[in-house]
Structures are given as structure tokens and as C-alpha cells.
LUMNUMI-786176 format. One record per atom (N, C-alpha, C, O): residue in three letters; x, y, z. Coordinates in pm, whole numbers, plus 50000, padded with zeros to 5 digits. Layout:
# residues N
alaXYZ...
This chain:
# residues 165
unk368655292371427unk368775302971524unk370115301771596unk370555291471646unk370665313471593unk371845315371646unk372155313871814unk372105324471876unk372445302971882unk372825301772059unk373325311872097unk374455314772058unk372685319472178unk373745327672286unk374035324072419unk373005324872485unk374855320972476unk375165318572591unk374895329672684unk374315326172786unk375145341472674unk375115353572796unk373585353972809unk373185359472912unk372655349172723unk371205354972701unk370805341772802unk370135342472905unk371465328472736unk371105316372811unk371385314472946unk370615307773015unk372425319672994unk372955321573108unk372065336973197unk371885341273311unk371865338973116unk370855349873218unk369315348773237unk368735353573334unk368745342773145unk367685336273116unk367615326873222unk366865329173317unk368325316273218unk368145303073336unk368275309173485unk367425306373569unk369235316573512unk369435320973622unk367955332573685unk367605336973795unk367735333073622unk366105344273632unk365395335173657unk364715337473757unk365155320673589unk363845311873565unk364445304273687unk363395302573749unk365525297773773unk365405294873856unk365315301074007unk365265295274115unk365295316073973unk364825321174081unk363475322574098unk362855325074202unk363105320773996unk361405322973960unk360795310473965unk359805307174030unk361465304373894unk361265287973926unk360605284174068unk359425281974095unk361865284274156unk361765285074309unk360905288174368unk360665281074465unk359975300274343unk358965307374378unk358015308474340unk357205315974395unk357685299874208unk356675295674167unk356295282074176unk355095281374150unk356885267874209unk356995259174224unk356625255874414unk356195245574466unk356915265874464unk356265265274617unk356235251974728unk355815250774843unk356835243874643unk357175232974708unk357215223674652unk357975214074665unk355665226774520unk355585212774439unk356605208574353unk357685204774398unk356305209174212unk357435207074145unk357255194074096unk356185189574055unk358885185274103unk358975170674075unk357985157674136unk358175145874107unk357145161574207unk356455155274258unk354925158774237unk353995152474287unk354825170074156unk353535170674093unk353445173473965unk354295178173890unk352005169173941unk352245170873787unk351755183673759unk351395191273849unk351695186773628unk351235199873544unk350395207073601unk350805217873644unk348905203473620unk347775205273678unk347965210273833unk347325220273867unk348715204573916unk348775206273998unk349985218774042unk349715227374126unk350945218373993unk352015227573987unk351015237973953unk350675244674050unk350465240973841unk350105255473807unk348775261873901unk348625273873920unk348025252973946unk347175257874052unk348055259774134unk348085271874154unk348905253974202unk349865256074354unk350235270574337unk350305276574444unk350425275674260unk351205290874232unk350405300674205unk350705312474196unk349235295374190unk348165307374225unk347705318174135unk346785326374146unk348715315774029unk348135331073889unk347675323673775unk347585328973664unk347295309173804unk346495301273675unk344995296073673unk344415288973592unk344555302473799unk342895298473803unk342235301273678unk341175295073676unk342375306573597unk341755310273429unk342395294773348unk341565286773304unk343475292573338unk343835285873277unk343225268873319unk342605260673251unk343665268573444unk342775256073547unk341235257473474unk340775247473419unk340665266573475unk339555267673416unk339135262273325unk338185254373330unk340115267273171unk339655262273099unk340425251373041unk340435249472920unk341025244873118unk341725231273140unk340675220673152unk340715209173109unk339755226773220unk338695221973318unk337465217873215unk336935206873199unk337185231573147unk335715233573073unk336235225272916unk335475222072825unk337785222972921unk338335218472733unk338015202672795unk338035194072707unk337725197772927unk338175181472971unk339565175872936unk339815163972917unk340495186972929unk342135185772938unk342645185073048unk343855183473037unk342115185773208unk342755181673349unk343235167173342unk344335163373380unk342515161473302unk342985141473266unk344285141373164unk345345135773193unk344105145973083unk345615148372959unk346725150173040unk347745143373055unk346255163673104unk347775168373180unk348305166973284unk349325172073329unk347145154973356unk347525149273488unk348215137073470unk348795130973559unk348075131273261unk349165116873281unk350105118573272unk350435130273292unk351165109073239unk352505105573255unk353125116973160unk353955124673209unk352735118073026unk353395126972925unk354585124472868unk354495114872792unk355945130572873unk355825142772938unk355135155772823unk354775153072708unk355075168472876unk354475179572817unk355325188672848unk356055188072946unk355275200572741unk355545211172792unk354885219172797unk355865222672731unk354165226972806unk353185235872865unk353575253072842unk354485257672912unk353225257672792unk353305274072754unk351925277972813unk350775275772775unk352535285372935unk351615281573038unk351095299073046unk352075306273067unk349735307373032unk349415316773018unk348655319773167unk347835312573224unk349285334273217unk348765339873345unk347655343573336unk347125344573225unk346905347073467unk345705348473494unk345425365173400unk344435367573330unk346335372573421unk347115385273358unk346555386173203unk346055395773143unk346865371773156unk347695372873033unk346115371672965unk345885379372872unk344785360173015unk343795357672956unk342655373772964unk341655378072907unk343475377373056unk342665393373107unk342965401472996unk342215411272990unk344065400672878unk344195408772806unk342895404872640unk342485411072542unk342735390072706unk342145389372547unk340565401672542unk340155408272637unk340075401272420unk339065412472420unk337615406772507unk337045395872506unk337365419172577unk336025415672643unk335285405572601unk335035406572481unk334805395472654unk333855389972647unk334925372772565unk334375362172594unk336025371672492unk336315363172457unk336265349372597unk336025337372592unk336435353772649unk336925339172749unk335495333072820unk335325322972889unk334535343572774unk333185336972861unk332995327372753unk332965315072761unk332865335172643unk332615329372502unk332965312372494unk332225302572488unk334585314072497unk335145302372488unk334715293272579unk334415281772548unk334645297972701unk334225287372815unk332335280572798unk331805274772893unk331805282272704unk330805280172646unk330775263172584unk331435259172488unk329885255572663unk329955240972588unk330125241372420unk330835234172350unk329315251372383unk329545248572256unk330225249672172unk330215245872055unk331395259672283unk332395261172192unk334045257972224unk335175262372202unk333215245372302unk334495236272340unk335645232472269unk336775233472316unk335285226372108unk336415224372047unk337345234772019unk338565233372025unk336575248071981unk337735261071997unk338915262972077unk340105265372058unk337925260472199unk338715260472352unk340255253972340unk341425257872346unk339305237972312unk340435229572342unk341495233772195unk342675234372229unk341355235472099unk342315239671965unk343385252372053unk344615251272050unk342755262872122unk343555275672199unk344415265072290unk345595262572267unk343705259572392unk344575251272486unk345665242972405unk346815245172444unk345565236272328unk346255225072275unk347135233572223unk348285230072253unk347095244872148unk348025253172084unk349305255172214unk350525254772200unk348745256672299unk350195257772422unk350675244172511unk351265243172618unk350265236572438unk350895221972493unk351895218272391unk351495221472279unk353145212172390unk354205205772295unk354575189872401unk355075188272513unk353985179972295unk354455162572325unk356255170172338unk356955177772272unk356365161172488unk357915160272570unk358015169372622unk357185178372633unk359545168372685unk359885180972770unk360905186472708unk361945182172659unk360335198472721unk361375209172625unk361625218272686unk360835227672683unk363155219272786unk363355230072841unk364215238072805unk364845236872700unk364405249772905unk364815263672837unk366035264072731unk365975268672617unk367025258872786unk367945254972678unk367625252672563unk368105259372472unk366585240772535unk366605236072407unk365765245372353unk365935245572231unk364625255972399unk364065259372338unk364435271572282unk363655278972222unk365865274172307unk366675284272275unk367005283472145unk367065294172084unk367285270672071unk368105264272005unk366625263971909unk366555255271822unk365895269871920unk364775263071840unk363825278271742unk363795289571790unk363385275971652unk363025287171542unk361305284271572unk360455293171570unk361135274871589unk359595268271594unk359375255771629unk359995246671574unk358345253071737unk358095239071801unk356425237271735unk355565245071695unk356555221071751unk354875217371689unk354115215871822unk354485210071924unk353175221171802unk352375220071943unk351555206171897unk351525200171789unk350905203772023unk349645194972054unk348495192971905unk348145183771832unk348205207771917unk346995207971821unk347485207471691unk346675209971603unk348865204171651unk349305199771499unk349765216671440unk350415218071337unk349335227471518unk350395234071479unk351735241371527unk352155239371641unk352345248971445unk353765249971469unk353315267171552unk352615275871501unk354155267671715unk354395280971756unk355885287671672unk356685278871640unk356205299271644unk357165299671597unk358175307171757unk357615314571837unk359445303671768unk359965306571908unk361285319671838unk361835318771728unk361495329871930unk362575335571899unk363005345772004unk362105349972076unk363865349172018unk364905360472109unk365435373572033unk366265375271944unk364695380972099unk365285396272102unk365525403372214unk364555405372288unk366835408772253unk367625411472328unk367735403972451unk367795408772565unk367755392072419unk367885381772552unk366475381772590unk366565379372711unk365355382772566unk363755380672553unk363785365172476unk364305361772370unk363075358372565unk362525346972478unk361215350772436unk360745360572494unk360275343672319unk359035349372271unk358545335972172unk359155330572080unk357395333472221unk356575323072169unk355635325072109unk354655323672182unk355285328771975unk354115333971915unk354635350271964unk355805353671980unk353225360171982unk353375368772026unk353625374372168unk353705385672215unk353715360472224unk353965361972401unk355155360272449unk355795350472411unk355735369272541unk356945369272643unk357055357372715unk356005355272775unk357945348272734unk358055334572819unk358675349272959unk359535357872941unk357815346873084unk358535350973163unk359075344773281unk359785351073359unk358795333873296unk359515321973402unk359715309173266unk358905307173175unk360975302073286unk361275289473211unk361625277273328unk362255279173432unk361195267573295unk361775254073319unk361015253173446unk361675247373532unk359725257373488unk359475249673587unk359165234973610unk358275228773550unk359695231773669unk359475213173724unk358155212573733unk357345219673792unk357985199273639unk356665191073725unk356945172973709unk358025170073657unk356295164673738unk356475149673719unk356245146873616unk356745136073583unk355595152573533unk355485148873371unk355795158873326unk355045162573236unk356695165973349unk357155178173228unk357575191473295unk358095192673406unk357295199973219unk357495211073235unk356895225473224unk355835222073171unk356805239073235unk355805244973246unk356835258773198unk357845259973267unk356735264573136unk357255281973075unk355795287573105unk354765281973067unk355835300473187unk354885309673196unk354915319073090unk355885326473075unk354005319273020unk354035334272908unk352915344972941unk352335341773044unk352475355572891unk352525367172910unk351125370272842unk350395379872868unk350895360872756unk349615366172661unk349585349272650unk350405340172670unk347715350772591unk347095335672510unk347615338372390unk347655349372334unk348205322972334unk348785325872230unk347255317872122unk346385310172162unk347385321972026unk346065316271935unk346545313971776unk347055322171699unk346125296371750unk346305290371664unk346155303871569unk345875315171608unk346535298171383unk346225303271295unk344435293371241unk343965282071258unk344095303271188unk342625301771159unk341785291771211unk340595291471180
């Protein structure tokens, strides 16, 4: 994938204003778990952070990066999917969707510029790409990059992104 600088340079400068304002104070001094509750549009995700028994994962050291889906974004999946999922029994699903938006280290905006496809958590590959200065992860819009946390990092996207089969 081809670097652009004007895209990168406008990109970062957006994500640290957004950054700023989503990070609310926390940040480098909290971790994952805690950063994305502090900001208030991830109670779905906290959720099923919660119901996968992934709050312990993403509260250790790591680091992680996190393709982190809005409260917004789980509202789009089809009626009735997210009760579904949040269902003991269909925990491992859960956690396979969750794990799909976790990547071992920190991978921020820069590098993930530079990148065609990252391996997630759950062993598979998101594929990453830019159109017209849009970053896009799977089928979802990254719309904040590089937020700080003590173990990593956090990109907000736009939609649940969902493994292949």
C-alpha cells in the first residue's frame, strides 16, 4: 500500500483532536477497559467485553490494539443479533466477534497506514485500506485513531466488524 502523507497528516491531526476528547483525562494511565468506558459511547462493547470474560485480557499489560466499535456501530447489526450473542451459549461466537477487533501490540495510526492487512487476536487477518484519505478496516470507517491507553491503544470504528465464517 502506497503512504500518503497529506491523508496521514490529516488523519492524525483529526485523531488528536478527537483523541483529546475522547480520552477525557484518562488515557496513559488507563488501560483499554477503562479508557473506553470513560468516553461513554462503548457501554455495548463493555458489555460484551463483559459477557465474552475479555475485561481481564484487556485490563493486562498487553500491549493491544483495539478496533474499538461504537455504541452506534453495534445498533446497526440486524435486530435481535446482539441479544443473541450476549447469550451464555453463545459465548464462543461472542468472544471469536470480539477477538476479531483486538491485534497483539500497539499499532498506531501511522503504521496502520502502511499496512494492506493486520492479524487479529482470533487468528484472523482484518484487511486495512484508504480511500480518499478514509481509513477502513474490514467494512468499517476508523473514525478516531491512536487513542492512548497503558497497554495500548484504541481506533474507534463505525460498524462490528465480523470474522469470516
Amino acid at each position: 500500500m502506497k503512504f500518503n502523507l497529506r491523508n496521514f497528516v490529516l488523519a492524525t491531526a483529526a485523531s488528536l483532536t478527537a483523541a483529546t476528547a475522547f480520552a477525557g483525562g484518562y488515557g496513559k494511565n488507563s488501560d483499554i477497559v477503562e479508557t473506553a468506558v470513560a468516553a461513554g459511547d462503548f457501554s455495548t462493547l463493555a458489555a460484551a467485553l463483559e459477557a465474552g470474560d475479555l475485561v481481564g485480557t484487556l485490563k493486562s499489560d498487553g500491549p493491544f490494539t483495539v478496533f474499538a466499535p461504537t455504541d452506534s456501530a453495534f445498533a446497526k447489526l440486524p435486530e435481535g443479533t446482539l441479544d443473541n450473542l450476549l447469550k451464555p451459549e453463545n459465548k464462543d461466537q461472542l468472544v471469536a466477534i470480539l477477538t476479531y477487533h483486538v491485534v497483539s501490540g500497539k499499532v498506531e495510526a501511522e503504521q496502520v497506514l502502511r499496512l494492506d492487512s493486520a492479524t487479529t487476536v482470533n487468528g484472523q487477518d482484518v484487511s486495512i485500506r484508504v480511500e480518499d484519505g478514509t481509513v477502513f478496516v474490514d467494512n468499517a470507517q476508523v473514525l478516531t485513531t491512536d487513542v492512548e491507553a497503558s497497554n495500548g491503544v484504541i481506533h474507534v470504528i463505525d460498524t462490528v466488524i465480523l470474522p469470516q465464517g
